[in-house]
C-alpha positions as a Python dict, from the first residue, in 0.01 Angstrom:
ca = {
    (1, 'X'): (0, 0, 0),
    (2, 'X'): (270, -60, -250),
    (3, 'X'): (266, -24, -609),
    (4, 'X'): (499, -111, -905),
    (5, 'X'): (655, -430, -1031),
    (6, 'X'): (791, -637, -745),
    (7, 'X'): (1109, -726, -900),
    (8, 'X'): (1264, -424, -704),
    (9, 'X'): (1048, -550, -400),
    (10, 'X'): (1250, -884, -444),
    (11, 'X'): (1565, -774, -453),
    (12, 'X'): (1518, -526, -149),
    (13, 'X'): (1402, -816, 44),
    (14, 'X'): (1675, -1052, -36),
    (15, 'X'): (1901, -766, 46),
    (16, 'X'): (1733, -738, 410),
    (17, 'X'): (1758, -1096, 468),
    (18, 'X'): (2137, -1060, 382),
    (19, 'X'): (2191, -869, 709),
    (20, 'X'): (2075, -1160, 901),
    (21, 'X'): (2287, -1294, 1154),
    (22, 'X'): (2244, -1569, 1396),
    (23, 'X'): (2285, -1322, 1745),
    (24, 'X'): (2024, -1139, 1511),
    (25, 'X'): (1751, -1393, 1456),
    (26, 'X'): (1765, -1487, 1808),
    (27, 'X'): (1706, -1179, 1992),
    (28, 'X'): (1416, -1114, 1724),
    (29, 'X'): (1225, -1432, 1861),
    (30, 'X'): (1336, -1336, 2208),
    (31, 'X'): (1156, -1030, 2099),
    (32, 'X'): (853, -1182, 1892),
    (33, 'X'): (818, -1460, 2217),
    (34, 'X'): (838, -1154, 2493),
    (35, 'X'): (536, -981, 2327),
    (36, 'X'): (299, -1274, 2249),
    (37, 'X'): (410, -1375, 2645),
    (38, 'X'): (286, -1014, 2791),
    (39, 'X'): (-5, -1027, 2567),
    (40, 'X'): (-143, -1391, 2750),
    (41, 'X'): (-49, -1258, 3094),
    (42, 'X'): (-89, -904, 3093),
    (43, 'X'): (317, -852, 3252),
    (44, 'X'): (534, -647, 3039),
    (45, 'X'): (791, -933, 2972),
    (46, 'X'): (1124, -880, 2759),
    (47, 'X'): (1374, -1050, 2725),
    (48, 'X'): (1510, -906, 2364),
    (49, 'X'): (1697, -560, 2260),
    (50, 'X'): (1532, -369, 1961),
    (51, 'X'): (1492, -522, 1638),
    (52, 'X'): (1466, -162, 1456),
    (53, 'X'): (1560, 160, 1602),
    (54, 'X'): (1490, 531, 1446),
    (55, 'X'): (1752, 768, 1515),
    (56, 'X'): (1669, 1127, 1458),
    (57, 'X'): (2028, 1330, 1218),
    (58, 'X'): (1794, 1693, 1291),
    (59, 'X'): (1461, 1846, 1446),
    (60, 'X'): (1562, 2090, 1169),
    (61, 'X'): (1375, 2139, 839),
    (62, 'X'): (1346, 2379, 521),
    (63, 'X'): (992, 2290, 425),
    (64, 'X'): (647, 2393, 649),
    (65, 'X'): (428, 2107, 626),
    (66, 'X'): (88, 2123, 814),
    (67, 'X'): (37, 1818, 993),
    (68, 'X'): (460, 1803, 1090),
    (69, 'X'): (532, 2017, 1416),
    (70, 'X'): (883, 2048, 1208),
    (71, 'X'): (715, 2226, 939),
    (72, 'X'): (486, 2449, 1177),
    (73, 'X'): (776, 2509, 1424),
    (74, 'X'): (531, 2447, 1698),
    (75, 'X'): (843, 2196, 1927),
    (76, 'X'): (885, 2255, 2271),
    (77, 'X'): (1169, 2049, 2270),
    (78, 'X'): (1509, 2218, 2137),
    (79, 'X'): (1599, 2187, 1778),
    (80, 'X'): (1929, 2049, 1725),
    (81, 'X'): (2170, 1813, 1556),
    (82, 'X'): (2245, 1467, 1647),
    (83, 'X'): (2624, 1385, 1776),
    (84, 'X'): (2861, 1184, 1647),
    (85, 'X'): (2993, 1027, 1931),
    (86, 'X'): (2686, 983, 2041),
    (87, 'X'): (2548, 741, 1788),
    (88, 'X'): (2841, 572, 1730),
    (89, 'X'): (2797, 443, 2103),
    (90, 'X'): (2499, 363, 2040),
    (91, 'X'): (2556, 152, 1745),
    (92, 'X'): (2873, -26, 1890),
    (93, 'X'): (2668, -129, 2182),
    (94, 'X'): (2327, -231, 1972),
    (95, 'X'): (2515, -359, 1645),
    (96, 'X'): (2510, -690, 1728),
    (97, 'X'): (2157, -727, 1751),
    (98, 'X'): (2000, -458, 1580),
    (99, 'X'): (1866, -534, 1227),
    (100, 'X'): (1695, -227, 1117),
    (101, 'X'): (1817, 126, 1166),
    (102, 'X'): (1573, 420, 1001),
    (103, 'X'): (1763, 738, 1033),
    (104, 'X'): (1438, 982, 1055),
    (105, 'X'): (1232, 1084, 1343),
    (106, 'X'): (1132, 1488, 1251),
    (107, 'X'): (1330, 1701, 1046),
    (108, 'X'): (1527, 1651, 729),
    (109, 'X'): (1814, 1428, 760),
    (110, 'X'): (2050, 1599, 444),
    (111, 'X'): (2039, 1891, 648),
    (112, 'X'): (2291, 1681, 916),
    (113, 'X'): (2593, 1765, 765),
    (114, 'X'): (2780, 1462, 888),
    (115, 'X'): (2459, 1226, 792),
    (116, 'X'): (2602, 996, 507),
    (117, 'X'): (2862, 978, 740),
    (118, 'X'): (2642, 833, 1009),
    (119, 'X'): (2498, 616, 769),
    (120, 'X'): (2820, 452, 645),
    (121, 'X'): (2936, 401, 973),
    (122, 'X'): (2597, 192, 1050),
    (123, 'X'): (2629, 1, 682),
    (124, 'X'): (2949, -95, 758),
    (125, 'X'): (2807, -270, 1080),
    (126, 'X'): (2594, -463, 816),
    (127, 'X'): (2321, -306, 956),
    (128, 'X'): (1985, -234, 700),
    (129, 'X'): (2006, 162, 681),
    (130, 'X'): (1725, 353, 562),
    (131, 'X'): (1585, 691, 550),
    (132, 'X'): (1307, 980, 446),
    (133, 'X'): (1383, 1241, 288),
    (134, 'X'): (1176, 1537, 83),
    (135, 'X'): (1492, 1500, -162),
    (136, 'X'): (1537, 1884, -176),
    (137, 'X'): (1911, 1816, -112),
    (138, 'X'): (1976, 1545, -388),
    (139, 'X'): (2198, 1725, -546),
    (140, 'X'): (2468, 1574, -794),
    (141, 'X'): (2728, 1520, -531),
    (142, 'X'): (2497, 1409, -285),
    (143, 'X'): (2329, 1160, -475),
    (144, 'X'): (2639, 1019, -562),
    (145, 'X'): (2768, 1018, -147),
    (146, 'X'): (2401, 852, -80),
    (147, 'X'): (2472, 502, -306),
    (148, 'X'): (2850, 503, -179),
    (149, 'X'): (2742, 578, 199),
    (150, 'X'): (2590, 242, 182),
    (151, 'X'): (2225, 346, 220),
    (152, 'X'): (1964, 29, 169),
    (153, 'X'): (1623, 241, 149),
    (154, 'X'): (1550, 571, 37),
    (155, 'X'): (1189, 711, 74),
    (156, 'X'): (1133, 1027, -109),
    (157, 'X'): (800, 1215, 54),
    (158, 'X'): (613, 1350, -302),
    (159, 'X'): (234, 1419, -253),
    (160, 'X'): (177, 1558, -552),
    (161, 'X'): (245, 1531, -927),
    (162, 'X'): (198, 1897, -1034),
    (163, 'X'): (368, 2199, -835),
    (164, 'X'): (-5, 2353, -748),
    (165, 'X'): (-102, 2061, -579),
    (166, 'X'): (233, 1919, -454),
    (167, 'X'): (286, 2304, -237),
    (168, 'X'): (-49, 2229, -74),
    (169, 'X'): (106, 1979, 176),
    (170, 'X'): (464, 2042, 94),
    (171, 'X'): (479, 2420, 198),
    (172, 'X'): (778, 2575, 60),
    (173, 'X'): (870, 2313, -161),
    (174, 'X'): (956, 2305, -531),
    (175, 'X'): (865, 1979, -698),
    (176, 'X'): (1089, 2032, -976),
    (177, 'X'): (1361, 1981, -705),
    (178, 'X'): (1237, 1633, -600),
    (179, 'X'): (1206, 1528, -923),
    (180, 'X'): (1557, 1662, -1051),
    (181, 'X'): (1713, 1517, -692),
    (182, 'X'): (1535, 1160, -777),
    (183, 'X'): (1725, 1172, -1097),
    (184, 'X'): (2014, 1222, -960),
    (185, 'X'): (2020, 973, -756),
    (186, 'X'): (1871, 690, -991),
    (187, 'X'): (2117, 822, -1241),
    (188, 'X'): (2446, 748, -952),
    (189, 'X'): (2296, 380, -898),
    (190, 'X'): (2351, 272, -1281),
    (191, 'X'): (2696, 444, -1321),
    (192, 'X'): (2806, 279, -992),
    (193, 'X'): (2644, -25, -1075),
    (194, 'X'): (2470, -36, -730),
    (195, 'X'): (2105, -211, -618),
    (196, 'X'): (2062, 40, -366),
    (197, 'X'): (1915, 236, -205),
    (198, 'X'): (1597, 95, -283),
    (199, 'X'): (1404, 405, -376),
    (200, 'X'): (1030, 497, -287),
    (201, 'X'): (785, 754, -361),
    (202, 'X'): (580, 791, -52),
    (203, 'X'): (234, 937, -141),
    (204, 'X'): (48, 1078, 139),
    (205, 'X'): (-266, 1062, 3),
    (206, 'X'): (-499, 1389, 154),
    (207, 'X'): (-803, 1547, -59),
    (208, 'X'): (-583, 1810, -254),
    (209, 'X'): (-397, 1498, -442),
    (210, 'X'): (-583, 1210, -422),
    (211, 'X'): (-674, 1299, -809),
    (212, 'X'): (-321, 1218, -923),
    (213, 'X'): (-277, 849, -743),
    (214, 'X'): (-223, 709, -1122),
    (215, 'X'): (-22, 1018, -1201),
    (216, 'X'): (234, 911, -914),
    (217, 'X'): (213, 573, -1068),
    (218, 'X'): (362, 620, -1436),
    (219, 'X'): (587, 939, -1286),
    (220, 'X'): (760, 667, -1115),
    (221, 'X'): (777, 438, -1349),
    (222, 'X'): (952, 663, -1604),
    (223, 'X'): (1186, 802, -1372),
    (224, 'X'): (1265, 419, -1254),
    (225, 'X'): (1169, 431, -924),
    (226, 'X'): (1166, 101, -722),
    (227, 'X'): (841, 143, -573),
    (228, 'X'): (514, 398, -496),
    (229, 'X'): (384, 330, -121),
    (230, 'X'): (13, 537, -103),
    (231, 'X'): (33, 639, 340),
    (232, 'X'): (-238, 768, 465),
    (233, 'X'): (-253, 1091, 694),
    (234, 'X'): (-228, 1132, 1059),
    (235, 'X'): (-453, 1448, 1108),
    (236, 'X'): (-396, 1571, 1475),
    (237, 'X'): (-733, 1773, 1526),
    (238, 'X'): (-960, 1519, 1334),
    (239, 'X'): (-1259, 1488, 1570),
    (240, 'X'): (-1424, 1818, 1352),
    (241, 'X'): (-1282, 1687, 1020),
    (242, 'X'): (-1034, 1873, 786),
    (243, 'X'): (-969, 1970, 459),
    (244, 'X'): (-667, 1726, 362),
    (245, 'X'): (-892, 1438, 468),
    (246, 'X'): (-927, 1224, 107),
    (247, 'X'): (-1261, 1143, 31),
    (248, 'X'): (-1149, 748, -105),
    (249, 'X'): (-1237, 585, 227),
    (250, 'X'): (-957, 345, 195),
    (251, 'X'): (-731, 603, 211),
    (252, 'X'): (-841, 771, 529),
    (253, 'X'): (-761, 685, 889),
    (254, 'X'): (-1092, 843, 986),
    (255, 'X'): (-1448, 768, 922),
    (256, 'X'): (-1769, 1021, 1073),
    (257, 'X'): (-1956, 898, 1367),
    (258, 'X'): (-2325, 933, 1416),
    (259, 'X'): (-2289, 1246, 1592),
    (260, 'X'): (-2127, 1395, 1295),
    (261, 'X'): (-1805, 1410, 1451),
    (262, 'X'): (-1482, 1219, 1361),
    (263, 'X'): (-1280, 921, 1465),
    (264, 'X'): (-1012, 640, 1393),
    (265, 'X'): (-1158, 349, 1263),
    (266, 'X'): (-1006, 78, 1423),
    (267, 'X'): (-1059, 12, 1785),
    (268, 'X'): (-809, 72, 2075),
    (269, 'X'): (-669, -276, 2189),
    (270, 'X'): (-431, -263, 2483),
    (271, 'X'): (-113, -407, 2304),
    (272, 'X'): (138, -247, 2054),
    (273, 'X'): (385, -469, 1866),
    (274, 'X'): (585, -89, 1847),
    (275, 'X'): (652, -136, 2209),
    (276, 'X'): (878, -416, 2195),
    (277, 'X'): (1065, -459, 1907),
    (278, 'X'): (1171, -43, 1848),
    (279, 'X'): (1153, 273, 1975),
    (280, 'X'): (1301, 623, 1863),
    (281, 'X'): (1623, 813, 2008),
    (282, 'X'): (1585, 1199, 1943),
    (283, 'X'): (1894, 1409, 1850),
    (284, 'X'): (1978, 1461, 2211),
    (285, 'X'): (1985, 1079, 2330),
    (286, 'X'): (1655, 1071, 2456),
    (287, 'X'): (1456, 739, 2457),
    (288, 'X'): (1068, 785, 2341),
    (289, 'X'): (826, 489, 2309),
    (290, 'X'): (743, 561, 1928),
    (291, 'X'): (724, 808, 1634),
    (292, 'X'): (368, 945, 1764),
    (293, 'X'): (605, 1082, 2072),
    (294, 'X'): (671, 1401, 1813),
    (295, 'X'): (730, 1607, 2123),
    (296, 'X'): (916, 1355, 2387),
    (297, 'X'): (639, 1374, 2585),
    (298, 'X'): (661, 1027, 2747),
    (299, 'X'): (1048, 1030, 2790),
    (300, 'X'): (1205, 656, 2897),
    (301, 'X'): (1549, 744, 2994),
    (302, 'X'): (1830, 940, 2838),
    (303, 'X'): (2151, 792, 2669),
    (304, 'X'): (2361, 1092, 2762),
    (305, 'X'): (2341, 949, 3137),
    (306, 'X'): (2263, 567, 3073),
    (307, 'X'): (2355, 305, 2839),
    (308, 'X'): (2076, 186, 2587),
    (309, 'X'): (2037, -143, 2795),
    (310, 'X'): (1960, 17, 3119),
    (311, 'X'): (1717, 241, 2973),
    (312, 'X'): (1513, -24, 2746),
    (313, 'X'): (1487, -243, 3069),
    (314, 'X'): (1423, 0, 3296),
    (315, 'X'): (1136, 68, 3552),
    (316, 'X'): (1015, 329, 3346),
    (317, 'X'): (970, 162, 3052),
    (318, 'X'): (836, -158, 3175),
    (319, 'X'): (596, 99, 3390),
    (320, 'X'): (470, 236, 3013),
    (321, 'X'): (427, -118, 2870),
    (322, 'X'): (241, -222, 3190),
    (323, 'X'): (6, 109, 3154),
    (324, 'X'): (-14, 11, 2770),
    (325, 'X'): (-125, -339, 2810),
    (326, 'X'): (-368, -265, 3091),
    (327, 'X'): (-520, 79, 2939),
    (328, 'X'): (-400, 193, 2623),
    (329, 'X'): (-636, 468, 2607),
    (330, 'X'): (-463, 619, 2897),
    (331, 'X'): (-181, 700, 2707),
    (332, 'X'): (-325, 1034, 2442),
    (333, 'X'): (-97, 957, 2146),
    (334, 'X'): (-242, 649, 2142),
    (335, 'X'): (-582, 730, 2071),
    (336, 'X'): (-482, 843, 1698),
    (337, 'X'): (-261, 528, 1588),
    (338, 'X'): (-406, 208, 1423),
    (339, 'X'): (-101, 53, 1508),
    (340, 'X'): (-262, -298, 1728),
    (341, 'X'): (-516, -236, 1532),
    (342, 'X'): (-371, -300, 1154),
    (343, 'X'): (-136, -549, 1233),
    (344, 'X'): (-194, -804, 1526),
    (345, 'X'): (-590, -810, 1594),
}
């Protein structure tokens, strides 16, 4: 849910629409006509490349946030930092098409050390850059390096409006360092004259803050924010409940079932837009179906050994759409996304 005027709204969309292209709008509807196609036959049929790809700059992080297996260290996959030359390649063989690039998977991108770097090199391919951030690393300089990198969208995580409250999700964090890094940056964009990025304060709303919903509100209006977006929570052990689920229905994933126990409240269909027009690389150049894959546990090919092509039409991945449009609920991560759900029912 978004909140604010939509004059920023407008000029962020007219600013996406500017990196339209016409190789770009045609392998979108190759895209858009491959998925409506496997949903009427029940084949896994595509025919497009990606229209939006998330890259992950670092598994690494400073904060400990419960419901982030960054933040509770709990990986079994290495932690690491995402190569250069590696996502360069990438880009020069997806630039063409590609439309959307989010630079976050886990971890905190400002902790990359070459990640503006990254990021220019991608908005110089007139690609639409964006990233999340917990903005603990806004500093002067770097605020200044984010609206000259070329960044187009900037979501700053801050789910809370008062330290107590914003340390009960954001463990380790100092809110007065969001807000001061926010500053910053809105302060860089009027003396360089720049429309973007297009900043956001993302509000995931769980019990401890749902209280301070207006407080986010008319904090981001007097800092000059472009926009509040309220997200709700993925809670990974919900069946039993939990204590950061908000009581405003509306704002929960999750509703109680007659038998007292917990579940999502949309039902399971066997499609997912996801599957067809994105996916996620991890630091490493692995291939993963989605940003529920936290742990690569449904790996699709590798980009250290194959080029993107050859993975995104390989057996293995038209093996997991097949499996996905037969029996979603054989696939676990599934089971706690409203993806189908929320968007194409």
């Amino acid at each position: 849910m978004s909140i604010l005027p939509p004059a920023g709204r407008i000029r962020d969309g007219l600013n996406f629409a500017s990196k339209l292209t016409p190789r770009r709008v045609a392998n979108a509807l190759r895209v858009l006509t491959s998925f409506y196609a496997s949903r009427r036959s029940g084949q896994p049929n595509q025919r497009g490349l990606p229209v939006s790809l998330s890259v992950e700059p670092t598994t690494s992080c400073n904060l400990r946030c419960p419901e982030c297996p960054s933040g509770l260290r709990s990986f079994t996959r290495p932690t690491g930092m995402l190569g250069e030359d590696l996502f360069k390649r990438t880009i020069d063989e997806l630039h063409d098409t590609l439309l959307y690039l989010i630079f976050y998977f886990q971890g905190e991108p400002y902790l990359h050390p070459q990640f503006l770097e990254l990021v220019r090199y991608a908005a110089n391919r007139n690609i639409y850059t964006a990233t999340s951030t917990n903005a603990h690393y806004l500093t002067d300089e770097n605020a200044r390096k984010t609206v000259e990198s070329g960044l187009d969208r900037l979501i700053i995580s801050i789910d809370g409006t008062t330290q107590d409250v914003y340390e009960q999700y954001r463990v380790g964090g100092k809110l007065a360092k969001v807000l001061e890094g926010t500053r910053n940056l809105i302060r860089w964009k009027k003396e360089l004259k720049s429309t973007t990025p297009h900043v956001i304060f993302q509000f995931l709303v769980v019990k401890p803050n749902e209280h301070q919903i207006a407080h986010v509100q008319q904090l981001a209006r007097e800092l000059g924010v472009d926009e509040v977006k309220l997200k709700t929570a993925q809670i990974y052990d919900y069946e039993n409940g939990s204590d950061l689920m908000p009581t405003i229905d509306k704002y929960s994933r999750y509703a109680k079932k007659a038998d007292g126990t917990f579940g999502v409240k949309n039902a399971l269909l066997d499609h997912c837009w996801r599957m067809w027009h994105s996916c996620v690389m991890t630091w490493d150049g692995r291939i993963v179906p989605c940003c529920f894959d936290k742990d690569a546990d449904h790996q699709l090919g590798t980009l250290q050994e194959n080029t993107f092509r050859d993975v995104w039409f390989s057996p293995a991945y038209r093996r997991f759409r097949q499996t996905l449009i037969q029996n979603r609920a054989e696939i676990d991560m599934c089971k706690n996304c409203t993806e189908g759900a929320k968007v194409w029912a």
